[in-house]
Backbone as a printed PyTorch tensor [residue, N CA C, xyz], in Angstrom:
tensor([[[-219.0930,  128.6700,  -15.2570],
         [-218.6060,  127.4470,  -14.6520],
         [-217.3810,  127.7410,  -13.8000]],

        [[-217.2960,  127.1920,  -12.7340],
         [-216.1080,  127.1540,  -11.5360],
         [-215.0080,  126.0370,  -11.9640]],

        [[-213.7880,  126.6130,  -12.2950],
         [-212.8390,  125.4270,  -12.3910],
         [-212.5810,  124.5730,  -10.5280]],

        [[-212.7350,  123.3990,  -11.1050],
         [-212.6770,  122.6110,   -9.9550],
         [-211.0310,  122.0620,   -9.7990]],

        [[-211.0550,  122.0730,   -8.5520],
         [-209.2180,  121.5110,   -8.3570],
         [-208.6030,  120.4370,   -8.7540]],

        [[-208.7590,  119.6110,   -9.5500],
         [-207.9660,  118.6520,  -10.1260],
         [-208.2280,  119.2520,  -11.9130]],

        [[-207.0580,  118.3190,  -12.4080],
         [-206.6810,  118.0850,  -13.9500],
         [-206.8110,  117.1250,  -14.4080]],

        [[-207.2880,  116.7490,  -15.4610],
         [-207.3010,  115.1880,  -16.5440],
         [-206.3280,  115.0900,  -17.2510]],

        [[-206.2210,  114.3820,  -17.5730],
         [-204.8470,  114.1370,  -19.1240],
         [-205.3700,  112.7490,  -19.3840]],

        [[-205.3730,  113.0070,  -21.1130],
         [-206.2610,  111.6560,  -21.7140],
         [-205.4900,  111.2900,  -23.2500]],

        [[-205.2720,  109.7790,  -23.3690],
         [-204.5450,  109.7500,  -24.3190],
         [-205.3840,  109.1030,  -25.2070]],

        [[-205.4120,  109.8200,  -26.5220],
         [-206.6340,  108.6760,  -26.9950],
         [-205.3710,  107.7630,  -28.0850]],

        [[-205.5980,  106.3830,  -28.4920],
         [-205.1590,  105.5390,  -29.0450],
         [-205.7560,  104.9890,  -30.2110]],

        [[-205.2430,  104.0480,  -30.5580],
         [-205.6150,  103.4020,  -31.9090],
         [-204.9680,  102.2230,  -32.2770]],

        [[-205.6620,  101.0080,  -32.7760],
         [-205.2270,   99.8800,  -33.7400],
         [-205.1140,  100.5880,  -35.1080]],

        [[-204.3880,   99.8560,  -35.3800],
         [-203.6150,  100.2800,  -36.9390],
         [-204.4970,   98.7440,  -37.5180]],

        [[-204.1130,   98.6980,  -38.8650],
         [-204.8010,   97.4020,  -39.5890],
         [-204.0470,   96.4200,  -39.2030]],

        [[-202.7990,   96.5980,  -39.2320],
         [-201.9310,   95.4360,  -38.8230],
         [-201.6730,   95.6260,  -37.6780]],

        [[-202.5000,   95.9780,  -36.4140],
         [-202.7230,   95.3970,  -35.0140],
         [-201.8360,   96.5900,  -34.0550]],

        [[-200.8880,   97.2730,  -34.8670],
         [-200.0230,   98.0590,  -33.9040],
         [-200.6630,   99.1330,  -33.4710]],

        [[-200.3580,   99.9050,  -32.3000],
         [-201.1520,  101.0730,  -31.7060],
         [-200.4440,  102.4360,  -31.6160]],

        [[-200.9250,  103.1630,  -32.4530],
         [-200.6160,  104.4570,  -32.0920],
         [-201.2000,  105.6500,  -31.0430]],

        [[-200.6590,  106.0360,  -30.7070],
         [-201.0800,  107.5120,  -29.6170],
         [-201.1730,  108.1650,  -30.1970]],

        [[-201.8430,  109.3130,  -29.7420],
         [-201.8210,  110.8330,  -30.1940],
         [-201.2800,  111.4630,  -29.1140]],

        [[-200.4140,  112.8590,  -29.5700],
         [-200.2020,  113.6550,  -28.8940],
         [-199.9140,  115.0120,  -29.3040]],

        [[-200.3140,  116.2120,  -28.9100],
         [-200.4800,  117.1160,  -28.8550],
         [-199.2690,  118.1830,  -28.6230]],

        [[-199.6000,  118.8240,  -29.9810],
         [-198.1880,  119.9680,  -29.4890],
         [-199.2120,  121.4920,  -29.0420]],

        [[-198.3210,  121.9320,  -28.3190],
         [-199.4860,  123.0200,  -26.9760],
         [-198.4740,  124.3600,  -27.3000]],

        [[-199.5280,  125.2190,  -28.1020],
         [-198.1330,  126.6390,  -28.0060],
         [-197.5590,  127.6970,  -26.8410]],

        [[-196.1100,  127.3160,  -26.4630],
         [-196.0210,  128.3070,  -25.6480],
         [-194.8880,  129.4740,  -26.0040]],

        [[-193.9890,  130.0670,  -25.1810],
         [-193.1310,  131.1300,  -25.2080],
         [-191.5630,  130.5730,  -25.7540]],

        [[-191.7020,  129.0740,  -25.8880],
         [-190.6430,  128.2120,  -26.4620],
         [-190.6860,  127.9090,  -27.2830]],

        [[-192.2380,  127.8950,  -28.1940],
         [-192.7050,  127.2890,  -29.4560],
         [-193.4640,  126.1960,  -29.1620]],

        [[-193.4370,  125.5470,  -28.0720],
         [-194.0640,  124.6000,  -28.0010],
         [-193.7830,  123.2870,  -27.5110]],

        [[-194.5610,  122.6730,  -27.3980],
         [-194.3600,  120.7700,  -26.2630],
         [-195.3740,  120.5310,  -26.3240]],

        [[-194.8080,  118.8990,  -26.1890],
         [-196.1720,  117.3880,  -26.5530],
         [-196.7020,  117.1720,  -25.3750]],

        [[-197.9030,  116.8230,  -24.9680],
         [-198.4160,  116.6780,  -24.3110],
         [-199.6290,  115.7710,  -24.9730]],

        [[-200.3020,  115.2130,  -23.7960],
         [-201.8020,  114.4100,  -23.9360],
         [-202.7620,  115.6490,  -23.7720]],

        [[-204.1960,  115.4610,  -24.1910],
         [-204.7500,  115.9020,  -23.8570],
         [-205.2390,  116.6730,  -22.1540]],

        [[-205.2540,  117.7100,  -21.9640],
         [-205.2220,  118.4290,  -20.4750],
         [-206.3630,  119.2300,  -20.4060]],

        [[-206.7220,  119.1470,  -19.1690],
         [-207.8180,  120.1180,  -18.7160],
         [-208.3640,  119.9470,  -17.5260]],

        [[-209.2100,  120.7810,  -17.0030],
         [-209.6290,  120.6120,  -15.5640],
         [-210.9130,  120.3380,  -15.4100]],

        [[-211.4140,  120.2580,  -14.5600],
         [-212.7040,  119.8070,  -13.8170],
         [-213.2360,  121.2200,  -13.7350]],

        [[-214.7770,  121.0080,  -14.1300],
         [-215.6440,  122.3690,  -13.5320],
         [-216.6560,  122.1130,  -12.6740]],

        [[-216.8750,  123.0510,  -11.7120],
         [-217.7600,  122.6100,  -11.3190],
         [-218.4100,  121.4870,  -10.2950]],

        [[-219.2040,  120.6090,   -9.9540],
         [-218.9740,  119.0770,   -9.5380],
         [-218.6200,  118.0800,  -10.5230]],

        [[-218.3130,  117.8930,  -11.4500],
         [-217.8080,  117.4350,  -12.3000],
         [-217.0310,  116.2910,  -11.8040]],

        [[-217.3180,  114.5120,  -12.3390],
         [-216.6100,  113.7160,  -12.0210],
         [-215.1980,  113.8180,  -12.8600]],

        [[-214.3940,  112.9320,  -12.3460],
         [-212.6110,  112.7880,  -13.2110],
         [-213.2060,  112.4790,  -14.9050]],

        [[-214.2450,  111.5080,  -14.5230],
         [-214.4620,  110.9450,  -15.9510],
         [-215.0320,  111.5420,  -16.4150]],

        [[-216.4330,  112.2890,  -16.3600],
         [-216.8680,  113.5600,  -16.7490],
         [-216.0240,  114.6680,  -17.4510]],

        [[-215.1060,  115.0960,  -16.4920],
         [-214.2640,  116.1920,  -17.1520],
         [-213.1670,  115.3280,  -17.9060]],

        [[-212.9330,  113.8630,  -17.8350],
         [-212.1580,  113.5880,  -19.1050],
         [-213.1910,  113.3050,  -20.4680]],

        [[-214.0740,  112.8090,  -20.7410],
         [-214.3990,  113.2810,  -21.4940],
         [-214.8010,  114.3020,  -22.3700]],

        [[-215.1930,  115.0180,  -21.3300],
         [-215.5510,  117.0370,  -21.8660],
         [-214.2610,  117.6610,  -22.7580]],

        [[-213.0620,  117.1320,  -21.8420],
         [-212.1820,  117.3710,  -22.2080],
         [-211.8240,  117.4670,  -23.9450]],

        [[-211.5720,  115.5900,  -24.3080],
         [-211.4690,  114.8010,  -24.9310],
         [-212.7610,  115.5360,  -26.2180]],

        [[-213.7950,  115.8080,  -26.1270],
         [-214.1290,  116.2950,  -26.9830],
         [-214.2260,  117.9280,  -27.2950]],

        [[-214.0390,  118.7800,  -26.1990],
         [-213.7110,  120.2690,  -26.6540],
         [-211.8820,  119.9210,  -27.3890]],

        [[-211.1560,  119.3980,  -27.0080],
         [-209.6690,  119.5840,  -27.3140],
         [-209.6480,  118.7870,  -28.4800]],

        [[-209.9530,  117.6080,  -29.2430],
         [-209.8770,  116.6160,  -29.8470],
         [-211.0800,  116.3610,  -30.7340]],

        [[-212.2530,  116.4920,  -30.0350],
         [-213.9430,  116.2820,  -31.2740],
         [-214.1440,  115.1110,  -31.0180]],

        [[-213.1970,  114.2740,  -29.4980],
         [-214.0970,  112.4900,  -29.7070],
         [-215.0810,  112.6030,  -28.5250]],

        [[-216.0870,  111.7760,  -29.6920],
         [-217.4180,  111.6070,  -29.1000],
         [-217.2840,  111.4730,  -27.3480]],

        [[-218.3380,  111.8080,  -26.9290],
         [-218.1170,  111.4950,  -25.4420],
         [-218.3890,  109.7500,  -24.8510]],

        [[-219.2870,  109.1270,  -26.2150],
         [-219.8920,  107.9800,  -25.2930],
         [-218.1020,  107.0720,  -25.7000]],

        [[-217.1980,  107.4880,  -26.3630],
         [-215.8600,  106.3360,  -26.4670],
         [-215.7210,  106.1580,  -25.3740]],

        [[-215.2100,  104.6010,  -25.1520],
         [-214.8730,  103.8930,  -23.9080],
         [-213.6110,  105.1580,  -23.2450]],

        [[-213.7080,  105.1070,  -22.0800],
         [-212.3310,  105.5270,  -21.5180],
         [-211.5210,  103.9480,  -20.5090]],

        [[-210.2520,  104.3400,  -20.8950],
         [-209.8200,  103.5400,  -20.4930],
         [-209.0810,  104.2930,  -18.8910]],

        [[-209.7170,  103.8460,  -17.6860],
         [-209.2860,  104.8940,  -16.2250],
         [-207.5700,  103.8240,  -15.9210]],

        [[-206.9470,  105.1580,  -15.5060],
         [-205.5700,  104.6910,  -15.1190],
         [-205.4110,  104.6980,  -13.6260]],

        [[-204.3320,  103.9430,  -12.9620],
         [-204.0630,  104.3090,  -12.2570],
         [-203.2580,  105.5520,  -11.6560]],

        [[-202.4260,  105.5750,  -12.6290],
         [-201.2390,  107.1000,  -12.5360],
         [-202.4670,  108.2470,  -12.0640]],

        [[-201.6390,  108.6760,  -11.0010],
         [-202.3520,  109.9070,  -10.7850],
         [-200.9350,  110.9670,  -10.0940]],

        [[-201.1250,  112.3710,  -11.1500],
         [-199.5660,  113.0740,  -10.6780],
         [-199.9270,  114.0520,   -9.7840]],

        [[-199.3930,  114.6740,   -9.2020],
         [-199.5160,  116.1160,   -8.2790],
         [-198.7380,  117.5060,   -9.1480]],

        [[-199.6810,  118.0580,   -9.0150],
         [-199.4240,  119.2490,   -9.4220],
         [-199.1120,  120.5490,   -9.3460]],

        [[-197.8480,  121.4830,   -9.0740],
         [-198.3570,  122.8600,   -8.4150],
         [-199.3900,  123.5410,   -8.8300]],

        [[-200.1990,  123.9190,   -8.5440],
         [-201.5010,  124.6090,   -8.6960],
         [-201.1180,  126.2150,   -9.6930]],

        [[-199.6510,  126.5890,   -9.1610],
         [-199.2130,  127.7850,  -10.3080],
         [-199.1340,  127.3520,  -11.7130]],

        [[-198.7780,  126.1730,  -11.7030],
         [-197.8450,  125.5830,  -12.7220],
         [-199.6230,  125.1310,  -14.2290]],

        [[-200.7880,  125.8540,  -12.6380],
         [-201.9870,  125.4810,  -13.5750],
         [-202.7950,  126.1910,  -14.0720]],

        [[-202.9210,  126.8220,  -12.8080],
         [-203.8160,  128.2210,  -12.8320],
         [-203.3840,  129.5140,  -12.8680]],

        [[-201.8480,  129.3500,  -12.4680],
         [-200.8290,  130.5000,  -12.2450],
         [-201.6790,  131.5810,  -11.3460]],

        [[-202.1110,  131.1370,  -10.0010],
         [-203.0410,  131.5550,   -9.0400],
         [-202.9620,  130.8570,   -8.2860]],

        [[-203.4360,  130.9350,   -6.8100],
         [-203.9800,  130.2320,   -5.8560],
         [-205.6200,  130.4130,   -5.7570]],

        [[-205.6740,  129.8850,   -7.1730],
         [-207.1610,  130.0190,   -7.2460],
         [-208.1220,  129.7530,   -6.4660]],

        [[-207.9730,  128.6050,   -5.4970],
         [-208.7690,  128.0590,   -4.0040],
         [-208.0930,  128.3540,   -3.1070]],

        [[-207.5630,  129.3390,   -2.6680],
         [-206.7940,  129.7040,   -1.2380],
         [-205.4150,  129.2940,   -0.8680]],

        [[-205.0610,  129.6780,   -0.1720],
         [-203.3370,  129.9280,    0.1740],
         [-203.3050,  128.3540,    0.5090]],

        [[-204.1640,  127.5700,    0.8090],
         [-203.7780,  126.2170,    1.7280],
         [-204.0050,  125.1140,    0.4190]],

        [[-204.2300,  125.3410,   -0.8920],
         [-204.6970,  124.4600,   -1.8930],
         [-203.1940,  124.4530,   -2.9640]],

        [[-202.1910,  124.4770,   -2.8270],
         [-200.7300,  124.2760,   -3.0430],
         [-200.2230,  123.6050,   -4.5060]],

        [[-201.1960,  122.2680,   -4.2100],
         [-201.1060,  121.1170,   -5.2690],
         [-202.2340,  120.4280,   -5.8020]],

        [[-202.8320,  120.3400,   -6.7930],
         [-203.5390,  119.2040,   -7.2050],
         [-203.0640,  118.1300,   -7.9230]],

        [[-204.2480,  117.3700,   -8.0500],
         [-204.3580,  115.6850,   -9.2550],
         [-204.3740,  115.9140,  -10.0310]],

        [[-203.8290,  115.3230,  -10.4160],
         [-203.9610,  115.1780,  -12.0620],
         [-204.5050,  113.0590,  -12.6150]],

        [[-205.4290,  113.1670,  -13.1220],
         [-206.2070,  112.1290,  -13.1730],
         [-206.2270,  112.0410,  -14.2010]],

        [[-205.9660,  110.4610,  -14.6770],
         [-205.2350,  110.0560,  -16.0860],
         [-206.1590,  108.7990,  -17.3010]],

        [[-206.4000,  109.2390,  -18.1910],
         [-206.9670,  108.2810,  -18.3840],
         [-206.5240,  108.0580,  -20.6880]],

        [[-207.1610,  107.0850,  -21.2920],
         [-206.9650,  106.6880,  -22.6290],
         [-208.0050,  106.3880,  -22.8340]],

        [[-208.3210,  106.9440,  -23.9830],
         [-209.7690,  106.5870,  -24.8880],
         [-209.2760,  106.0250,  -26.1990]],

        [[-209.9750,  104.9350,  -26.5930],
         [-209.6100,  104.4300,  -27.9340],
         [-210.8700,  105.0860,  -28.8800]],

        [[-210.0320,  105.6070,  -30.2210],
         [-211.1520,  106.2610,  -31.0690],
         [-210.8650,  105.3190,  -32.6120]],

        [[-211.8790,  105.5150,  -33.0910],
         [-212.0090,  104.7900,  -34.0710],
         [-211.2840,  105.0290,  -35.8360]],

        [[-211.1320,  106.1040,  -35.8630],
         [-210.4590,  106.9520,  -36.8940],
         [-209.5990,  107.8070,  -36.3750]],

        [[-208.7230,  108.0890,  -37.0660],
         [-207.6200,  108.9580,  -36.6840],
         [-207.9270,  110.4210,  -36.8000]],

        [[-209.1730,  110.8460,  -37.4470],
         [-209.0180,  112.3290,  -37.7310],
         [-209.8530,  113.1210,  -36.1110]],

        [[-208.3910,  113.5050,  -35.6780],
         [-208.9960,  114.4800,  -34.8940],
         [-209.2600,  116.0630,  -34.8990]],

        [[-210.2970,  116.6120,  -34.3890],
         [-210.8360,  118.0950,  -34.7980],
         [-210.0780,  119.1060,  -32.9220]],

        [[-208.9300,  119.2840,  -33.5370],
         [-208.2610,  119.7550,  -33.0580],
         [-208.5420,  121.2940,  -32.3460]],

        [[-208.7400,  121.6620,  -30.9860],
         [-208.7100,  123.0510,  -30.4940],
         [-208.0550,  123.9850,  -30.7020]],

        [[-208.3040,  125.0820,  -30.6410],
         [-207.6340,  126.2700,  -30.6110],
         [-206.2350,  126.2760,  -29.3790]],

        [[-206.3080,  125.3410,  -28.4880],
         [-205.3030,  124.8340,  -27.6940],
         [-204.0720,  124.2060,  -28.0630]],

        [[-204.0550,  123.7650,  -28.9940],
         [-202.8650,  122.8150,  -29.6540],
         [-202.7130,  123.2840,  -31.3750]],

        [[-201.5960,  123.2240,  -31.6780],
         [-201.1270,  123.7530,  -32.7460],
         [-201.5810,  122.3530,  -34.0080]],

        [[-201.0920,  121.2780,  -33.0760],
         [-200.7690,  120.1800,  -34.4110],
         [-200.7370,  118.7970,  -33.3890]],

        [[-200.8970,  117.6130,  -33.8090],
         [-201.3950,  116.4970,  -33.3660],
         [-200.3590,  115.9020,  -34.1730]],

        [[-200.5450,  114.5350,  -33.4290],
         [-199.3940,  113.4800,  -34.9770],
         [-200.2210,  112.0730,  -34.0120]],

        [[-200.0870,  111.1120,  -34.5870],
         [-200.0360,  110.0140,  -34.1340],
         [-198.9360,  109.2020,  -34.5530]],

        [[-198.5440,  108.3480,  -33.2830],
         [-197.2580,  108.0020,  -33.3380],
         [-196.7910,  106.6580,  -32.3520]],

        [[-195.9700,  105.6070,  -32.6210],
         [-196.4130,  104.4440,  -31.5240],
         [-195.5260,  104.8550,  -30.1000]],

        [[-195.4400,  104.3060,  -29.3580],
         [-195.4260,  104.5760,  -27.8890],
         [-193.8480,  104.8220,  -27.6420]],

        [[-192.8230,  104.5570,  -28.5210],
         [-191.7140,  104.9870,  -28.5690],
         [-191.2370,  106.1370,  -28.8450]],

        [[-192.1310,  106.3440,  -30.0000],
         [-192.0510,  108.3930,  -30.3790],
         [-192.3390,  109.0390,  -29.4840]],

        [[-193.8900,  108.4990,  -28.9580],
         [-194.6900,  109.2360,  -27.5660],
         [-193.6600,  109.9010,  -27.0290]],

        [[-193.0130,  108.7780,  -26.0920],
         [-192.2930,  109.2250,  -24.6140],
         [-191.2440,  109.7490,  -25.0740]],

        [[-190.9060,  109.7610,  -26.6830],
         [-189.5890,  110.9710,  -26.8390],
         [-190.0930,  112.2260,  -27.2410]],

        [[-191.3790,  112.5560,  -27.5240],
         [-191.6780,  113.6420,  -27.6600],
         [-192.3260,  114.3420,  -26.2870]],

        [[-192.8310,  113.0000,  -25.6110],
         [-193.5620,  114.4700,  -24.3490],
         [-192.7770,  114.5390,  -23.7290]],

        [[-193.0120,  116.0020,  -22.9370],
         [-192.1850,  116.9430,  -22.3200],
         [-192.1890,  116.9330,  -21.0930]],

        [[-193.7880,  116.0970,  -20.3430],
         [-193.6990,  115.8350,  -18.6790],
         [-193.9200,  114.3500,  -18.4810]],

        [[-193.2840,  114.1730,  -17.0920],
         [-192.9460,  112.7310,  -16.4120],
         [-193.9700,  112.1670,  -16.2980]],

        [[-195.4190,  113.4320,  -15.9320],
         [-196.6410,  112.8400,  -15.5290],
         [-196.9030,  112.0230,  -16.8200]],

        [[-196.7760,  112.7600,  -17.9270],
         [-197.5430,  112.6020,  -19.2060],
         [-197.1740,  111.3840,  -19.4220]],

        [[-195.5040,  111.1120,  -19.2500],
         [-194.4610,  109.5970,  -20.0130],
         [-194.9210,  108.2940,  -19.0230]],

        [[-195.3580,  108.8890,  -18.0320],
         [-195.8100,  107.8990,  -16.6410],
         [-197.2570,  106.7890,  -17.2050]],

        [[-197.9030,  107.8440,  -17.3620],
         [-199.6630,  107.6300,  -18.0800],
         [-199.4250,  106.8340,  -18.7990]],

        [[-198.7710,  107.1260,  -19.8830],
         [-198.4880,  106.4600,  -21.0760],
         [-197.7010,  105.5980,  -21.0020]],

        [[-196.8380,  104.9950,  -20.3440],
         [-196.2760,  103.5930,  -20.1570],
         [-197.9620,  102.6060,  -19.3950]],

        [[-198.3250,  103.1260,  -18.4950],
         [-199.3860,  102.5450,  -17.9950],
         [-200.5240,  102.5010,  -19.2600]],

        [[-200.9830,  103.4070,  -19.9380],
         [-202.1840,  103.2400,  -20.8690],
         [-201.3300,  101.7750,  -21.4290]],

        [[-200.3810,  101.9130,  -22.0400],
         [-199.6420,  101.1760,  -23.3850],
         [-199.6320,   99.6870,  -22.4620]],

        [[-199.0780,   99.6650,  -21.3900],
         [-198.9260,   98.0880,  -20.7510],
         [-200.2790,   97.7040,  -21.0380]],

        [[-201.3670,   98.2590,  -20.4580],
         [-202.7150,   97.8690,  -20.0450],
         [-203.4240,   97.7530,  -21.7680]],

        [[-203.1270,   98.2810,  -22.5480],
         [-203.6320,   98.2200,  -23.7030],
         [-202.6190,   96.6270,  -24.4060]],

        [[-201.7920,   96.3910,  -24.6250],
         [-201.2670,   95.3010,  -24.7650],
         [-201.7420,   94.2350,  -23.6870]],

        [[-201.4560,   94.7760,  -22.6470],
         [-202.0850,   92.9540,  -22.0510],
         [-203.4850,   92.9260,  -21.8360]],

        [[-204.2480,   93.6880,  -22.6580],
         [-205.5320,   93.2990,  -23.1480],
         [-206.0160,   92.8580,  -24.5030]],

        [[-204.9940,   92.9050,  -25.0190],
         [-204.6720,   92.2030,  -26.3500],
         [-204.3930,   90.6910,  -26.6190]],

        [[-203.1910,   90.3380,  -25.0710],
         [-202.9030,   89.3760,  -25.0760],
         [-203.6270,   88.2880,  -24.3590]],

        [[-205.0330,   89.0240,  -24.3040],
         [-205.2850,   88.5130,  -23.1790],
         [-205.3210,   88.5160,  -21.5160]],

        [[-204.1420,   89.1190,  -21.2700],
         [-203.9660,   89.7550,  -19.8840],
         [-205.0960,   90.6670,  -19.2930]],

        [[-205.0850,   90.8240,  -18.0660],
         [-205.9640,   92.3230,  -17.3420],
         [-204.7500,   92.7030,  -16.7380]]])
């Protein structure tokens, strides 16, 4: 498979019994020990955004592919080093997307990749103090609005 030039990031969520919503997020091992992040990965191939967010969502996590995704608007730019640590498509391909989306899953137990050390779920205040990028804290104010004012009724 050909990695294709954009990235996903997918937050999957949850109702609690008493109505509140937690996130998941992902600790990712690096040369620091580590940082939170949403779920990440790229496109292969022709592969749609939603396509490779789900693929994603279940190689990194184990959720089913048919869970609703919830599509965001946030979409971040990316240095392409900062992804592939290459100019994997040529000297003129600099930056990609990053294409954002939230899946609500039904149980909390996720079957975690060889990519991430440890998971937590946590409500949207922990979230944005634990992740480590703007893209990621961006998504996630947008998943969390859009998930509440569909609660309340709102679109």
């Amino acid at each position: 498979m050909a990695r294709a030039p954009f990235q996903v990031l997918i937050f999957p969520f949850h109702f609690n019994d008493d109505g509140t919503i937690e996130y998941a997020v992902f600790r990712r091992l690096n040369s620091e020990g580590g940082f939170w992040q949403g779920i990440a990965g790229g496109g292969q191939d022709s592969e749609t955004h939603m396509e490779a967010a789900k693929r994603e969502a279940w190689e990194e996590a184990g959720i089913p592919k048919d869970f609703r995704l919830v599509v965001l608007d946030s979409v971040a730019s990316i240095p392409v080093l900062n992804i592939v640590g290459k100019f994997l498509w040529g000297d003129k391909v600099l930056i990609i997307p990053e294409y954002c989306f939230g899946v609500e899953v039904k149980g909390k137990q996720l079957n975690i990749s060889k990519e991430h050390i440890e998971y937590k779920w946590v409500n949207y205040e922990e979230a944005v103090q634990m992740l480590k990028w703007d893209s990621n804290k961006n998504a996630l104010w947008e998943l969390n609005e859009r998930v509440l004012r569909s609660v309340r009724g709102k679109s």
